[in-house]
Legacy VTK file of the C-alpha trace (Angstrom):
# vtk DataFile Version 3.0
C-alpha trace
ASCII
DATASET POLYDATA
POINTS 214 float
-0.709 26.821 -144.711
-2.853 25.524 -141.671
0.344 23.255 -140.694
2.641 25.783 -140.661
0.520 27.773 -138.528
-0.375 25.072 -136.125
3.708 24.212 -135.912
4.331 28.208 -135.232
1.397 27.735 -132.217
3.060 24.906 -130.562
6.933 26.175 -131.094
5.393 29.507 -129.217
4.381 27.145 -126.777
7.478 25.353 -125.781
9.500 28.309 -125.994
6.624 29.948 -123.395
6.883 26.844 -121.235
10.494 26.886 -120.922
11.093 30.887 -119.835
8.516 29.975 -117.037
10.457 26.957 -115.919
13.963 28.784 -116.485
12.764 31.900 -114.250
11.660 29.347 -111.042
13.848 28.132 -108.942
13.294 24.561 -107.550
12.736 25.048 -104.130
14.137 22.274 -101.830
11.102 20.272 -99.928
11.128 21.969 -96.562
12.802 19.718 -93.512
10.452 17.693 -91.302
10.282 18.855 -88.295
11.256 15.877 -85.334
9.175 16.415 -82.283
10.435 14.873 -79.514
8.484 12.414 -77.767
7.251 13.482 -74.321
9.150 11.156 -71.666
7.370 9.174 -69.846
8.019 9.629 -66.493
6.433 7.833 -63.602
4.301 9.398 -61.265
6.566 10.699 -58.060
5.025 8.080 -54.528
5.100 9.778 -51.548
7.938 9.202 -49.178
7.837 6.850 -46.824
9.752 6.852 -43.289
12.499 4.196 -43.020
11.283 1.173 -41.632
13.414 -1.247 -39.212
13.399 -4.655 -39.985
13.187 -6.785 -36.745
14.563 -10.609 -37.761
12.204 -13.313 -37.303
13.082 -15.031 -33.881
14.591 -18.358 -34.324
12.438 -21.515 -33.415
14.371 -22.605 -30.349
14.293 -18.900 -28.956
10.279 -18.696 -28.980
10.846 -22.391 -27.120
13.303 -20.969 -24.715
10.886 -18.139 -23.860
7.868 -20.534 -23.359
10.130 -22.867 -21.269
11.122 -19.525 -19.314
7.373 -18.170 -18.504
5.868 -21.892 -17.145
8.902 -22.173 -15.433
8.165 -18.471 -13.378
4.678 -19.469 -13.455
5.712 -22.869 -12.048
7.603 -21.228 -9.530
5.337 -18.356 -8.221
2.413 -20.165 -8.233
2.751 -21.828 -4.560
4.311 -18.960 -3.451
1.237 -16.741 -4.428
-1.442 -19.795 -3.284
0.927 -20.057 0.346
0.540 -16.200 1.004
-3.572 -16.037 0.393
-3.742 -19.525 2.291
-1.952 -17.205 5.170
-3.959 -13.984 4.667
-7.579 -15.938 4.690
-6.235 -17.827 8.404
-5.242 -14.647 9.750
-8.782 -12.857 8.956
-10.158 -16.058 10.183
-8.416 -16.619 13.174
-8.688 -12.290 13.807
-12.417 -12.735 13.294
-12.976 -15.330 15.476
-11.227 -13.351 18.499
-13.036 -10.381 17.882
-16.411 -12.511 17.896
-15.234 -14.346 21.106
-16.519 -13.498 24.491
-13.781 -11.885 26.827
-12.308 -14.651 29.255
-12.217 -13.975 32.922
-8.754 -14.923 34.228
-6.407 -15.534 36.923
-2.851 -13.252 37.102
0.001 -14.850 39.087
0.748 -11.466 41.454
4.482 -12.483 40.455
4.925 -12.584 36.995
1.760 -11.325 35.851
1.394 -14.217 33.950
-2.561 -14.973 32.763
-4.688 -18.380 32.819
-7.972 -17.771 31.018
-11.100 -19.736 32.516
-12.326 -20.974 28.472
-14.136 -24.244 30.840
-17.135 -23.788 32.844
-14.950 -26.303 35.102
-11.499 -26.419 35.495
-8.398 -27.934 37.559
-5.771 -26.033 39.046
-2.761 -27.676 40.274
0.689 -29.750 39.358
-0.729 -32.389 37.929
0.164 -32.505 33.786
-3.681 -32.967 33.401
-4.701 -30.049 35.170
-6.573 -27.432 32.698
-4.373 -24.506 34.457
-1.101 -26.152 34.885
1.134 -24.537 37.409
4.810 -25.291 36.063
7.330 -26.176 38.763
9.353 -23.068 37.914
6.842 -20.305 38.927
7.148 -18.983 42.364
5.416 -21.153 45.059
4.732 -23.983 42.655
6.461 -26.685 45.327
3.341 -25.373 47.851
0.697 -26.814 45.135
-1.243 -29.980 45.612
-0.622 -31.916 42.217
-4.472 -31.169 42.150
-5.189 -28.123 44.049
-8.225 -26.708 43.699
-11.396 -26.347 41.002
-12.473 -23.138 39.777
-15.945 -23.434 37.974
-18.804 -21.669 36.608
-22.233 -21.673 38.943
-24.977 -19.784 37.349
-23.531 -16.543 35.840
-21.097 -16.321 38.837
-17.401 -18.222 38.924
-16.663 -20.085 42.240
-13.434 -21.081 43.538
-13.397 -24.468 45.688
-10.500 -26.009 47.225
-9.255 -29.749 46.368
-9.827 -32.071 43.414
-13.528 -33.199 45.115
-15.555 -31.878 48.351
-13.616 -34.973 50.209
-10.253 -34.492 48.944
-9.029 -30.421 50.095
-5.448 -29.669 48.811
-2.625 -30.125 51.647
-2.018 -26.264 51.975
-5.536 -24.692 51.029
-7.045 -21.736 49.895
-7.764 -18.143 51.241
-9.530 -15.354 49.233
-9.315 -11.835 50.140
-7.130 -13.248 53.125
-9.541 -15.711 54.533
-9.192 -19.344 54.610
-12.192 -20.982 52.653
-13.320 -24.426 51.206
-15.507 -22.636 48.655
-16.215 -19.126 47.856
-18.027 -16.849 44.834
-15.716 -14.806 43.103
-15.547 -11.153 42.055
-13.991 -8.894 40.071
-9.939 -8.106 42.006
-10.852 -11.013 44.665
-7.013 -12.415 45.606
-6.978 -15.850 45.481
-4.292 -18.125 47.498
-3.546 -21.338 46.534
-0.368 -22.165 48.501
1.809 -19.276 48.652
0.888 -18.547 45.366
-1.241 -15.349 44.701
-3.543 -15.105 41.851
-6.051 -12.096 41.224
-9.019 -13.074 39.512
-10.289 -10.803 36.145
-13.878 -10.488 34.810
-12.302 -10.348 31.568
-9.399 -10.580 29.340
-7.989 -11.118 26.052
-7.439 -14.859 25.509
-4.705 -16.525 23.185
-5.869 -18.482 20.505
-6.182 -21.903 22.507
-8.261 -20.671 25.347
-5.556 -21.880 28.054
-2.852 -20.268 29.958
-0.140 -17.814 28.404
LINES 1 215
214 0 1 2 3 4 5 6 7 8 9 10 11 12 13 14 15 16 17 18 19 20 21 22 23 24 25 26 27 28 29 30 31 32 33 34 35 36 37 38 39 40 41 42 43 44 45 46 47 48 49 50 51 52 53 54 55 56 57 58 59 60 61 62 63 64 65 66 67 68 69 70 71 72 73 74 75 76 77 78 79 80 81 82 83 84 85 86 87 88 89 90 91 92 93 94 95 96 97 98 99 100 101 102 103 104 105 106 107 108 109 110 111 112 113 114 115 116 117 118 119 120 121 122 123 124 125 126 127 128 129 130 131 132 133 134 135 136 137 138 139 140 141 142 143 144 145 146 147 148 149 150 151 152 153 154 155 156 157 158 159 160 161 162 163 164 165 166 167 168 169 170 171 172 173 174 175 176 177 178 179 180 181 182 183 184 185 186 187 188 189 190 191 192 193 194 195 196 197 198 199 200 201 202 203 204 205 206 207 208 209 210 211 212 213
């Protein structure tokens, strides 16, 4: 009696357990969803402006252009050291003249032409030694004595005297201001005669570089 009861339990069971499982529907497992992967994408660099590409100079070139600069500097070296050798004389030699005392000299009425008195004594005449050296082509040179006369310093004052010595006058003499003379002080616009030539003698002047006649 208690087995039949237990079987009726257990067939009320099953039959229980198998409306439930004929009333639900198997439901299919739900899809996985595929989430892309984020792409990796490198970070943007700013933009840069095109760049030229200048080609490496050859060996020989750079050699070439060496060789090319010592040869200018080869070149414009004397040329530079020959024009400051010329500036520095001409300051000197402009220096010196403005330092330099005025000459007194004596202009040749004729030509105008000047001999500067740089001596304290000096010889006028022909003669090649003479410190004023009358040329043969100046007007009146043939009247000269080869050594005519002396003109020297005495003192502060200039003298003229004729002849090479005291003992020795010149063949044609001397006048001054018109007068004949063996010796005489001189001033400033005196006219001097030695010959037929006529001198006027200066205070002052502007000598040439050598100090002698121009």
């Amino acid at each position: 009696m208690f087995r039949k009861k237990i079987a009726a339990g257990v067939g009320a069971g099953v039959i229980f357990l198998a409306l439930c499982l004929s009333g639900v529907q198997a439901q299919p497992p739900p899809e996985a969803t595929l989430t892309p992967a984020p792409s990796e994408t490198p970070p943007l660099l700013p933009t840069l402006p095109p760049q030229s590409i200048r080609p490496t100079e050859p060996a020989h070139a750079q050699e070439q252009t060496i060789a090319s600069l010592v040869m200018i500097g080869a070149i414009s070296a004397p040329i530079l050291l020959a024009t400051l050798l010329v500036a520095v004389t001409w300051l000197w030699f402009n220096r010196q003249a403005a330092r330099r005392e005025l000459l007194p000299c004596l202009e040749l009425d004729a030509t105008g032409k000047k001999f500067y008195l740089a001596r304290d004594l000096q010889m006028l005449g022909r003669a090649a030694d003479c410190h004023l050296k009358i040329a043969q082509n100046l007007p009146g040179a043939d009247t000269l004595s080869l050594r005519h006369a002396r003109v020297y310093k005495r003192g502060a004052r200039w003298v003229v005297a004729d002849g090479e010595r005291d003992e020795l006058p010149s063949l044609n003499g001397i006048t001054v201001n018109g007068k004949r003379t063996l010796e005489n002080y001189l001033n400033a616009g005196d006219v001097i005669t030695f010959g037929e030539m006529k001198f006027r003698f200066h205070l002052s002047g502007s000598p040439p570089p050598n100090g002698g006649a121009r």
